[in-house]
BALOBA-1460 file (C-alpha; in Angstrom, 3 decimals):
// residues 280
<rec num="1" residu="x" x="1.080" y="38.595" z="20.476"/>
<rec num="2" residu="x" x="-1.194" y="36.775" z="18.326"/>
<rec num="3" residu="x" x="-0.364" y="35.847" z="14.639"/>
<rec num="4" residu="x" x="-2.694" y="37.608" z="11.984"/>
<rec num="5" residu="x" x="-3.505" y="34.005" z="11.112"/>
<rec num="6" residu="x" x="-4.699" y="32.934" z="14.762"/>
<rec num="7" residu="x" x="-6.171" y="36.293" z="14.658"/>
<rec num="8" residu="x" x="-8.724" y="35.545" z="11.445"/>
<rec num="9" residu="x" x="-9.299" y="31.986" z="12.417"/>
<rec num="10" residu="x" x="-10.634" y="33.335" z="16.039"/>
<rec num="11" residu="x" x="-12.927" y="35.349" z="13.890"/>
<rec num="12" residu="x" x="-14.201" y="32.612" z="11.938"/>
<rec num="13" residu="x" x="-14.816" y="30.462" z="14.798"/>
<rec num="14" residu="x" x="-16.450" y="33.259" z="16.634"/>
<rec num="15" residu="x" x="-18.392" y="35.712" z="14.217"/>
<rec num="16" residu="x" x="-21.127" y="34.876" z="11.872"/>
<rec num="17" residu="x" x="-20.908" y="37.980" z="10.221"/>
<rec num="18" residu="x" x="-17.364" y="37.609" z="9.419"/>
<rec num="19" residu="x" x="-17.681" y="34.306" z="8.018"/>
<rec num="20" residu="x" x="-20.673" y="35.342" z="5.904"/>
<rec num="21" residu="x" x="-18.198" y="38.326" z="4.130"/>
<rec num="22" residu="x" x="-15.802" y="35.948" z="3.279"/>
<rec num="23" residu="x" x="-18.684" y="33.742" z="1.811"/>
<rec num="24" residu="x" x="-19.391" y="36.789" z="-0.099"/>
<rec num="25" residu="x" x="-16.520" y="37.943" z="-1.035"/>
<rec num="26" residu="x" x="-15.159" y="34.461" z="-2.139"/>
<rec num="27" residu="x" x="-18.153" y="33.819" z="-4.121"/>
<rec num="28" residu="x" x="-18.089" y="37.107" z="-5.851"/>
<rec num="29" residu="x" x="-13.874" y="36.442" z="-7.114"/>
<rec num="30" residu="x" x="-15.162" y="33.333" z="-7.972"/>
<rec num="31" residu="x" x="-18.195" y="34.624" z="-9.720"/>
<rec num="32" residu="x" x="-15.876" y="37.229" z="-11.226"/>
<rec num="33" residu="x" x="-13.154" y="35.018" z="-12.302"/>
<rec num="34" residu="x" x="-15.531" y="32.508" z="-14.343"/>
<rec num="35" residu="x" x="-17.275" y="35.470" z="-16.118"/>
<rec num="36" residu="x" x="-13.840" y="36.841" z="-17.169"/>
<rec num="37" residu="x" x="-12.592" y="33.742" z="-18.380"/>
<rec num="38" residu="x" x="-15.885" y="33.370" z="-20.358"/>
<rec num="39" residu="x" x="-15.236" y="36.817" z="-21.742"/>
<rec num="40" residu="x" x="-12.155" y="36.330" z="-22.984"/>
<rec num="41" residu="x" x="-13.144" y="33.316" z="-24.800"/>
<rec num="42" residu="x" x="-15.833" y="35.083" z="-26.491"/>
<rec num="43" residu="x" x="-13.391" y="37.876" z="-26.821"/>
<rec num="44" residu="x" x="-15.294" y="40.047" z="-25.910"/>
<rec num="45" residu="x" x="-13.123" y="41.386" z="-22.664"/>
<rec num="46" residu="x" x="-12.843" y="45.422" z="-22.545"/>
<rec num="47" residu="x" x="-9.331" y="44.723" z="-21.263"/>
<rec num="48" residu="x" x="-7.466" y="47.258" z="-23.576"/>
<rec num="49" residu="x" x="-10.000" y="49.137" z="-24.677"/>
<rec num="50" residu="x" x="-10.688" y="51.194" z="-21.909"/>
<rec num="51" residu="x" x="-8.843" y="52.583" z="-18.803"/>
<rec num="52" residu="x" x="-8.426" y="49.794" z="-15.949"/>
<rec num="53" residu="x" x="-10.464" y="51.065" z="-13.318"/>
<rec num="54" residu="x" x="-13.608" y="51.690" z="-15.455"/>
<rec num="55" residu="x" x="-13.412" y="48.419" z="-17.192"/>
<rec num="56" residu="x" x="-12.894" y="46.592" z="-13.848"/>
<rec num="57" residu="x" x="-15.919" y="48.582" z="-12.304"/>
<rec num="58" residu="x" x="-18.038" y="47.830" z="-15.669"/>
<rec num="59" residu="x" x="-17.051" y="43.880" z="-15.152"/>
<rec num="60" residu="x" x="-18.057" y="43.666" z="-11.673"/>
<rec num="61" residu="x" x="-21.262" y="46.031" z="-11.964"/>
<rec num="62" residu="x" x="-22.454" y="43.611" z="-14.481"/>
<rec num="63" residu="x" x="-21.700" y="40.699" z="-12.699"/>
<rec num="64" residu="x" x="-24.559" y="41.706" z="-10.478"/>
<rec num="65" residu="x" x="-27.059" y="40.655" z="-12.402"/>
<rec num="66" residu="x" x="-30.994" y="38.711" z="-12.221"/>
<rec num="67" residu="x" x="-29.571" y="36.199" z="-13.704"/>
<rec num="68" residu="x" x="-26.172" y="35.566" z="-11.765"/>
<rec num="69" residu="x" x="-28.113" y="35.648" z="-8.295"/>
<rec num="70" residu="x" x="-29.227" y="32.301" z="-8.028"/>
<rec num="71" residu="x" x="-25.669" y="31.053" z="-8.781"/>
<rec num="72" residu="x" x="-24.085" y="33.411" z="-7.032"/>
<rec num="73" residu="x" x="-26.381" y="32.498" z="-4.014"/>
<rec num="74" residu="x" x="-25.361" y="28.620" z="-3.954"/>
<rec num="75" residu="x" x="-21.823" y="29.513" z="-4.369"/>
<rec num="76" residu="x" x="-22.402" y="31.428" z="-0.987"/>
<rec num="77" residu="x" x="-24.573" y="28.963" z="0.592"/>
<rec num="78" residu="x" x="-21.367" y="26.397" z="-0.401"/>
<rec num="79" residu="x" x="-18.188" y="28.340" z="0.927"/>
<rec num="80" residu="x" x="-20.033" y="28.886" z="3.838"/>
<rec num="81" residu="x" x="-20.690" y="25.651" z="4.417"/>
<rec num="82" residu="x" x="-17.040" y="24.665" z="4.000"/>
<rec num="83" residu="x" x="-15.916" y="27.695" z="6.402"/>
<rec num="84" residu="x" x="-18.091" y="25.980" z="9.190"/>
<rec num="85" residu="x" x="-16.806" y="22.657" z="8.529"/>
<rec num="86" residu="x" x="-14.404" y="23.114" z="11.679"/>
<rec num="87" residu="x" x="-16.954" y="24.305" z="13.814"/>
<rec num="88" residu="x" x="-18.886" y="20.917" z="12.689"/>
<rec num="89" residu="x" x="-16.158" y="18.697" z="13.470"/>
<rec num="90" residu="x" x="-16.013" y="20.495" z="16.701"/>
<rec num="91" residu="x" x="-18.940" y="19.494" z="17.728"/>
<rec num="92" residu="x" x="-18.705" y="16.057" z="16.564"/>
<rec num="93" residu="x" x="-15.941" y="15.380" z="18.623"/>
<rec num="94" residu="x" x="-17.457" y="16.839" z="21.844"/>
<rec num="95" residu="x" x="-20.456" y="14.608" z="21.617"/>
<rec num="96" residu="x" x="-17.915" y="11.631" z="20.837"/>
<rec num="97" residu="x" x="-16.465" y="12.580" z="24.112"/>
<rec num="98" residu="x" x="-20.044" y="12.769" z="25.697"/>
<rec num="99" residu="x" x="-20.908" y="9.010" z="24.771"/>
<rec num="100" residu="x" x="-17.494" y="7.941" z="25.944"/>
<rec num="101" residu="x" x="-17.205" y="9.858" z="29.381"/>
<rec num="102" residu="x" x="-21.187" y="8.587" z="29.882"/>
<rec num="103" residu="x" x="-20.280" y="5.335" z="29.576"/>
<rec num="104" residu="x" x="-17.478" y="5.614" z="32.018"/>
<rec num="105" residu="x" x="-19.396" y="7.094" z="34.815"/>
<rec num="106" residu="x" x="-22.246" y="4.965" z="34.516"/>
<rec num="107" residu="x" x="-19.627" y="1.939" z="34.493"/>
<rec num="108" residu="x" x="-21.147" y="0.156" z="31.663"/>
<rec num="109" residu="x" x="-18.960" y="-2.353" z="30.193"/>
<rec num="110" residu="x" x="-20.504" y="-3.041" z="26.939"/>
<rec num="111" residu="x" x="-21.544" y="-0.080" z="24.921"/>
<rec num="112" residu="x" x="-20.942" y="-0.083" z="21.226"/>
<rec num="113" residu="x" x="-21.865" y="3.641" z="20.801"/>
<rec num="114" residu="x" x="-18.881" y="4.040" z="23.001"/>
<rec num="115" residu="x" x="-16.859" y="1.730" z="20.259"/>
<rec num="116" residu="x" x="-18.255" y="4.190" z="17.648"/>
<rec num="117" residu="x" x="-17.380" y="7.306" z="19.051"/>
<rec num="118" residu="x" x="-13.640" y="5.942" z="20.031"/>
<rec num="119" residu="x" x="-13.348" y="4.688" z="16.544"/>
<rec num="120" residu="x" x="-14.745" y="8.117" z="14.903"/>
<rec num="121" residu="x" x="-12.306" y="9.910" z="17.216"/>
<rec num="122" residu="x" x="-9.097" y="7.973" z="15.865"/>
<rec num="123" residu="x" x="-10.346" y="8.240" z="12.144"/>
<rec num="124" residu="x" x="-10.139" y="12.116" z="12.619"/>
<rec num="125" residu="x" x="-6.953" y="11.703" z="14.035"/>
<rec num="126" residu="x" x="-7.988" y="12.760" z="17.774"/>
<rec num="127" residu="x" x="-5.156" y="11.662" z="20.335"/>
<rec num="128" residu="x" x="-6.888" y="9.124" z="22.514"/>
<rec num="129" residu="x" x="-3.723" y="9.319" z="25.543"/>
<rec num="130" residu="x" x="-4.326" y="8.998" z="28.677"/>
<rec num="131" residu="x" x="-7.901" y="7.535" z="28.554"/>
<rec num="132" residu="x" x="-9.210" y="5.452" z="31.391"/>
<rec num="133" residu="x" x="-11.185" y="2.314" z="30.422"/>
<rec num="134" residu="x" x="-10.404" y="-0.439" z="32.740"/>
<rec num="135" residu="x" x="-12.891" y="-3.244" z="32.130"/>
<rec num="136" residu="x" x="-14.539" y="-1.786" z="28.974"/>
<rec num="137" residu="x" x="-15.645" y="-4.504" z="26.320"/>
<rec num="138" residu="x" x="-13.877" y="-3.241" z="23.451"/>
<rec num="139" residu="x" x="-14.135" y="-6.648" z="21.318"/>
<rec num="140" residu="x" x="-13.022" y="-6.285" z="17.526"/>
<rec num="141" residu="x" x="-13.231" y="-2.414" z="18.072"/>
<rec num="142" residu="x" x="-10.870" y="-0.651" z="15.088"/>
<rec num="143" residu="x" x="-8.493" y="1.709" z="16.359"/>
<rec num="144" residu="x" x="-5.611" y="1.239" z="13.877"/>
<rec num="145" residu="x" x="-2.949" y="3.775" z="14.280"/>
<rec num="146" residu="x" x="-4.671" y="5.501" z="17.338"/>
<rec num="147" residu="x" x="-2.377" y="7.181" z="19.644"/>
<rec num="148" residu="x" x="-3.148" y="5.550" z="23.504"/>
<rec num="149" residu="x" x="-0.106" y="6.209" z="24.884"/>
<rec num="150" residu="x" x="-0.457" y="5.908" z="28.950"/>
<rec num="151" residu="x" x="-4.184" y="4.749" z="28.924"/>
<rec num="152" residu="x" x="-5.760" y="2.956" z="31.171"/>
<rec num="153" residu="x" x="-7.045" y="-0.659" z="29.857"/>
<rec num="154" residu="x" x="-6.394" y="-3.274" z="32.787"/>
<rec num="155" residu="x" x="-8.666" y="-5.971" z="32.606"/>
<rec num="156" residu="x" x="-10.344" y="-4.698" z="29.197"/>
<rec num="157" residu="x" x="-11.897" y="-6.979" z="26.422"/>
<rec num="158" residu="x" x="-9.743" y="-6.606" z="22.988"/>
<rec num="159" residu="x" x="-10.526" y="-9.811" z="21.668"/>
<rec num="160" residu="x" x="-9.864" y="-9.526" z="18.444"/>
<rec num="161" residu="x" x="-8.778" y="-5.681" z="18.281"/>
<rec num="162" residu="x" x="-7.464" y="-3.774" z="15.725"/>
<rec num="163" residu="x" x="-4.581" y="-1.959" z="16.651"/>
<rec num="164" residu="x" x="-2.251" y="-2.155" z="14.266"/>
<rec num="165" residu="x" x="0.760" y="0.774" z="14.059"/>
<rec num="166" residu="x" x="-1.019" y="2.010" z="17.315"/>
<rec num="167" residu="x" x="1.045" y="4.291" z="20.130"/>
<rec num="168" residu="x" x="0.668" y="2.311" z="23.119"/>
<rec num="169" residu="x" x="3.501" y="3.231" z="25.146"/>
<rec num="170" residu="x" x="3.481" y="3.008" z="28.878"/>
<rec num="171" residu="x" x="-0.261" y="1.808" z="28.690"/>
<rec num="172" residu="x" x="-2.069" y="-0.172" z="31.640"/>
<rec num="173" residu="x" x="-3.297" y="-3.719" z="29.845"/>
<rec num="174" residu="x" x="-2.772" y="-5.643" z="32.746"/>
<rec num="175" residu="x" x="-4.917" y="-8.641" z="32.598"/>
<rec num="176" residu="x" x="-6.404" y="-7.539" z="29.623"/>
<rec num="177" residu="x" x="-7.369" y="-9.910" z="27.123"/>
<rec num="178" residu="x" x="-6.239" y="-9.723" z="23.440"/>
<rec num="179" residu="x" x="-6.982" y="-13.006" z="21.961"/>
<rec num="180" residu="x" x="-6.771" y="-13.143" z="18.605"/>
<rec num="181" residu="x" x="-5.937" y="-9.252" z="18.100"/>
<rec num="182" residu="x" x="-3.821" y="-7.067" z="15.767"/>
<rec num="183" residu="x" x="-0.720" y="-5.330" z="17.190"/>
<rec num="184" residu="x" x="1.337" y="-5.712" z="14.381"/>
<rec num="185" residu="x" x="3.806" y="-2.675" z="14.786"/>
<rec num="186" residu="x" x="2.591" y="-1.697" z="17.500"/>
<rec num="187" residu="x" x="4.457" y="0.787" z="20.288"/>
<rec num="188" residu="x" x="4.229" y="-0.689" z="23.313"/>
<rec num="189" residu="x" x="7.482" y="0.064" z="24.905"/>
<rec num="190" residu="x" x="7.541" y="-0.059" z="28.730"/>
<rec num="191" residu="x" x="3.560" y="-0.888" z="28.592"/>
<rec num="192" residu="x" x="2.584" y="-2.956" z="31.695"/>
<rec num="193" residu="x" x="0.663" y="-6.970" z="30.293"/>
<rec num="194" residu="x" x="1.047" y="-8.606" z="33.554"/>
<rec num="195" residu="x" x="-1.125" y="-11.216" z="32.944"/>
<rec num="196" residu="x" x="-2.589" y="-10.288" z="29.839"/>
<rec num="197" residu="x" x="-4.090" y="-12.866" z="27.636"/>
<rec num="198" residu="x" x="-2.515" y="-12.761" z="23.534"/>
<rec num="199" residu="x" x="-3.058" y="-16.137" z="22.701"/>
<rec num="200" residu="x" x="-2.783" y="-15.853" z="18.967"/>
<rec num="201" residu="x" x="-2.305" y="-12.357" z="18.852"/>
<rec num="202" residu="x" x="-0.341" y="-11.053" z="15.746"/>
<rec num="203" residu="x" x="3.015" y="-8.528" z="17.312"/>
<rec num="204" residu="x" x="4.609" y="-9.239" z="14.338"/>
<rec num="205" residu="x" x="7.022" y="-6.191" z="14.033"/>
<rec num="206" residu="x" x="5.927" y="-5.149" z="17.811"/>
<rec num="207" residu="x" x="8.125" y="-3.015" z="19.905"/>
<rec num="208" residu="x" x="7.754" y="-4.727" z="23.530"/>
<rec num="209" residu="x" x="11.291" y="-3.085" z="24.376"/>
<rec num="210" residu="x" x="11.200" y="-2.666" z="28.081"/>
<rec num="211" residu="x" x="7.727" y="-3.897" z="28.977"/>
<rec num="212" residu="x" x="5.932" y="-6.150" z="31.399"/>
<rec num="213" residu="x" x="5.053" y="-9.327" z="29.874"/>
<rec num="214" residu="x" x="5.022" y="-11.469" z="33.305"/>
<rec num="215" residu="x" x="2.457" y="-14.187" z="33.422"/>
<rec num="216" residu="x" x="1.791" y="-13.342" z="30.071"/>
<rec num="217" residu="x" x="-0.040" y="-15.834" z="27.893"/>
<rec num="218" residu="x" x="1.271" y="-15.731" z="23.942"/>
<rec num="219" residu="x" x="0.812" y="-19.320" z="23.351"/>
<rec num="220" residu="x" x="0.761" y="-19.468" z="19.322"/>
<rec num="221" residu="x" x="1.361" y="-15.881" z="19.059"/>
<rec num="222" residu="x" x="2.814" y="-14.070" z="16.028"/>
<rec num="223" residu="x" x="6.251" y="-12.214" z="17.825"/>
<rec num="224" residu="x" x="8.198" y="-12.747" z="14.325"/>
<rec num="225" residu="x" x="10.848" y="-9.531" z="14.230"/>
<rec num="226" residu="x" x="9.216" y="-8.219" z="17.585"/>
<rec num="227" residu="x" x="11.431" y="-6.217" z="19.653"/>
<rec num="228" residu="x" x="12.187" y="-7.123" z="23.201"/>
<rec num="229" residu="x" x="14.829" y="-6.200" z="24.445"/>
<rec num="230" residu="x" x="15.031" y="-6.133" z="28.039"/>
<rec num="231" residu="x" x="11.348" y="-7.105" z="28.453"/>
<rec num="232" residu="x" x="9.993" y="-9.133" z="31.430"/>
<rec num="233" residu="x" x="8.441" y="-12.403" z="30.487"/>
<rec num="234" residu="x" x="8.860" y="-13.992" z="33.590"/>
<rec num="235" residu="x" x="6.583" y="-17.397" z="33.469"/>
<rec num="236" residu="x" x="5.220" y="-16.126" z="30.501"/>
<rec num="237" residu="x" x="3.662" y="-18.977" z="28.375"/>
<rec num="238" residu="x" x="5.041" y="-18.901" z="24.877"/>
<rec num="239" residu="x" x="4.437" y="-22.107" z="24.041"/>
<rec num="240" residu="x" x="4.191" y="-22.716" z="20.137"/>
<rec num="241" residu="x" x="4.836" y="-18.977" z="19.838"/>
<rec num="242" residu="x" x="6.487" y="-18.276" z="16.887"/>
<rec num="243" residu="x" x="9.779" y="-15.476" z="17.512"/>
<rec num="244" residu="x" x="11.238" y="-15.670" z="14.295"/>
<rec num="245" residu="x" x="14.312" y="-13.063" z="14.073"/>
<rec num="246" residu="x" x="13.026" y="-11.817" z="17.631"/>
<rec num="247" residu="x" x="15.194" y="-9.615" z="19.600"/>
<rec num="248" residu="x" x="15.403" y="-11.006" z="23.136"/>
<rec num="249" residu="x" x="18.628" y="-9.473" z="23.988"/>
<rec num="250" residu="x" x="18.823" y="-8.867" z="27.952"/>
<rec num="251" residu="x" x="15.423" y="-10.308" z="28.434"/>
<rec num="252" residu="x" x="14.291" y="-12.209" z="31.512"/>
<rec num="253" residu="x" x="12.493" y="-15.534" z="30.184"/>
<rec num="254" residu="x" x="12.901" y="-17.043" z="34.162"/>
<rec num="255" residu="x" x="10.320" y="-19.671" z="34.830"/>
<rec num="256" residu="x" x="9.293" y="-19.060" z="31.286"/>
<rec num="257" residu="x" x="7.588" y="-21.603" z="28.654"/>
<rec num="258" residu="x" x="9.377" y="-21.772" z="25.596"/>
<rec num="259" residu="x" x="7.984" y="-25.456" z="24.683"/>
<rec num="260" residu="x" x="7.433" y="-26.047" z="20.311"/>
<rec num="261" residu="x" x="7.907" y="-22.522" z="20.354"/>
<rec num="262" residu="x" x="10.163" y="-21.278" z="17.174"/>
<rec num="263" residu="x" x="13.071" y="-19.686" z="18.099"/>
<rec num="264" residu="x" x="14.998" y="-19.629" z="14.615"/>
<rec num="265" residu="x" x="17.733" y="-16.466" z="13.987"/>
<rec num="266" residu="x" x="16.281" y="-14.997" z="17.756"/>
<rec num="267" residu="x" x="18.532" y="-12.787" z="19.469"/>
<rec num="268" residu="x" x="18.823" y="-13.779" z="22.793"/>
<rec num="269" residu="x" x="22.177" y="-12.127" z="24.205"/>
<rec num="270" residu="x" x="22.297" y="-11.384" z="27.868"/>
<rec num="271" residu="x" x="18.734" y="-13.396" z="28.148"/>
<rec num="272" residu="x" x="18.172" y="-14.477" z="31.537"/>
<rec num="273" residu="x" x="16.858" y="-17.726" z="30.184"/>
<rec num="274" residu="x" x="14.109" y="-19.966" z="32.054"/>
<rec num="275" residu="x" x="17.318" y="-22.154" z="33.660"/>
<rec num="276" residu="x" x="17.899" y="-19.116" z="35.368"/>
<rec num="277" residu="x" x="21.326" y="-18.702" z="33.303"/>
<rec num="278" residu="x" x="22.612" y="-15.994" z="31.399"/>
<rec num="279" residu="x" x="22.681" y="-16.770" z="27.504"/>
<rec num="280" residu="x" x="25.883" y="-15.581" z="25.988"/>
């Protein structure tokens, strides 16, 4: 059975009429409200004086007045405009959707209205998961914070992404390239970067626990504090990386290039380490 709230905001999303009463009936309280407040200033309320009823029926009779329409009027003209504010947003997120599902079938790779809409999407906090956009050209797009948990992004441009505190668990970046981007914080537990370029990528703080970082290039890349524990960065090129207080612990660095790269208070327990051997 359906809450009385669920009920009334079905009715506002549905019914003109029943948002335009509630304009009215808002703007009238409101109306109401001000004029009492001004009467009691002037003292000049009949509060008191006479009987309830007739002194409440007296306020509001003469708060329909020439000269309180035109106020009265905007006041409508404004709630109502707030009520539909949802139905606004609404529809702003179904054409972001439009631009974004048009680019995909047409298989363009470079559309910034398609950057635009994803970005407007995130700012009003709409869950980007699941979305499929191998190949897109997403260079420098802002999407701090977004939830992309499972997407699809092999082989897509990031260069230079923001994506900082993003959700990215479990999503598909294999040979993607993130030069030069922001995933500072990021989730990306069990995400699959076979491949991937992050040459100078900042994952300071990154949660890499689990993933896929074969073949991975994060030459001179920012993994200070990152967790990655049990990650796969077999031949992965870390050369001048710098993993600061990095948690490596039961990671397999086979075949892996650690040259210049700064290993200082790293965890690296149970690290299957380039050698092949086990660190204790």
């Amino acid at each position: 059975m359906l809450s009385i709230q669920t009920q009334l905001l079905q009715l506002l999303d549905r019914s003109l009429p029943f948002r335009l009463i509630i304009a009215l009936v808002v703007g009238f309280l409101a109306l109401f409200l001000v004029q009492e407040i001004e009467s009691i200033h002037r003292e000049t309320a009949c509060w008191g004086k006479v009987p309830f009823l007739v002194c409440l029926l007296d306020e509001g009779v003469n708060l329909i007045a020439v000269e309180n329409v035109e106020g009265f009027s905007i006041l409508v003209v404004a709630i109502t405009y707030l009520i539909e504010s949802r139905d606004r947003r609404k529809k702003k997120h179904y054409e972001a959707w439009q631009v974004v599902d048009n680019a995909a079938a047409a298989k363009v790779p470079t559309s910034n209205a398609r950057i635009k809409a994803l970005e407007d999407l995130n700012e009003d906090g709409v869950s980007l998961q699941a979305i499929d956009m191998p190949g897109a050209d997403l260079r420098r797009i802002q999407l701090a914070g977004a939830d992309l948990r499972e997407a699809t992004l092999s082989a897509t441009d990031l260069r230079e992404a923001n994506l900082r505190g993003a959700n990215l668990a479990l999503v598909n970046l294999e040979g993607a390239n993130l030069r030069g981007s922001d995933l500072s914080y990021t989730n990306l537990a069990k995400a699959h970067l076979k491949g991937a370029d992050l040459t100078k990528a900042v994952l300071y703080g990154t949660n890499l626990a689990c993933a896929d970082l074969s073949r991975t290039i994060l030459e001179q890349a920012d993994l200070r504090k990152a967790m990655l524990v049990e990650a796969n960065l077999a031949a992965a090129n870390l050369r001048s990386a710098n993993l600061q207080q990095a948690n490596l612990t039961d990671a397999r660095l086979k075949e892996s290039d650690f040259r210049t790269a700064d290993l200082k208070d790293a965890k690296l327990t149970g690290a299957i380490m380039p050698s092949g051997t086990i660190h204790q």
